[in-house]
N, C-alpha and C positions, 0 to 999 in steps of 0.2 A: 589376846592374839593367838590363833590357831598354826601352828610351824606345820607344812606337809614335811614327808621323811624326803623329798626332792630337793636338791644345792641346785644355786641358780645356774649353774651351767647347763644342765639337765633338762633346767624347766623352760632353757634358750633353746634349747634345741628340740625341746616337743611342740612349741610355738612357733620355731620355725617350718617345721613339719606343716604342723595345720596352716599354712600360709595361705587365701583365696579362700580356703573352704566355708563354708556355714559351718557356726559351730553355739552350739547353746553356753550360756553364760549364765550365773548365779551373780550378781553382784552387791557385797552390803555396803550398802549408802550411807550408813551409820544410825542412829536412834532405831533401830529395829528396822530399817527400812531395806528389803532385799529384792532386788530387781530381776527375775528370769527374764532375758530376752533370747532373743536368736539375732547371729550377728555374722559379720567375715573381717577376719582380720586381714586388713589392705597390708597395711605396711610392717617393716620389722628395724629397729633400729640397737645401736649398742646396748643401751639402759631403759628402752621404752618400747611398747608396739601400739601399735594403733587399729581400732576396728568400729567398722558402719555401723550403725541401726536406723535403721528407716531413714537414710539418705545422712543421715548426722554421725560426723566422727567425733571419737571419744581416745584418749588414749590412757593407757595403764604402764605399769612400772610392773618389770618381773617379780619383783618385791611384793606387789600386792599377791602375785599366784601365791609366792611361798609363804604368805601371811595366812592366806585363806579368806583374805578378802573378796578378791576374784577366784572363782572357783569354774574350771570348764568341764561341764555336762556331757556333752558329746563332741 
C-alpha cells in the first residue's frame, strides 16, 4: 500500500473542489491492472464520491486516494 503525505480531510476537500470537472484518473484494479481514464466526478458524499466514465458510474472511498490506489492526474 502506497500512504500519500494527505489526512483524509484534505483529500475531502481537494475532491470536493474538483466537483463537475473532468479530471484524469489512474486507477489500480489489482493484478497489475491500472486503468488511465478521463472522468467527472458527479457526486460527493460523507465516506465515498462517485464519478462517470463513458455514461457509467463508479464510486470510490477517499481511502482509496490516501492508499494510492486511486491516483488523480489532473
Amino acid at each position: 500500500m502506497k500512504r500519500t503525505n494527505l489526512d483524509l480531510q484534505s483529500i475531502k476537500e481537494k475532491i470536493k473542489q474538483l466537483k463537475g470537472e473532468d479530471v484524469k484518473l489512474s486507477i489500480n484494479r489489482g493484478r497489475k491492472k491500472i486503468d488511465i481514464v478521463s472522468a467527472k466526478i458527479k457526486d460527493i458524499y460523507p465516506s465515498v464520491f462517485t464519478i462517470t466514465i463513458d455514461g457509467s458510474l463508479q464510486t470510490f472511498s477517499y481511502f482509496d486516494i490516501m492508499c494510492g490506489n486511486v491516483v488523480v492526474l489532473s
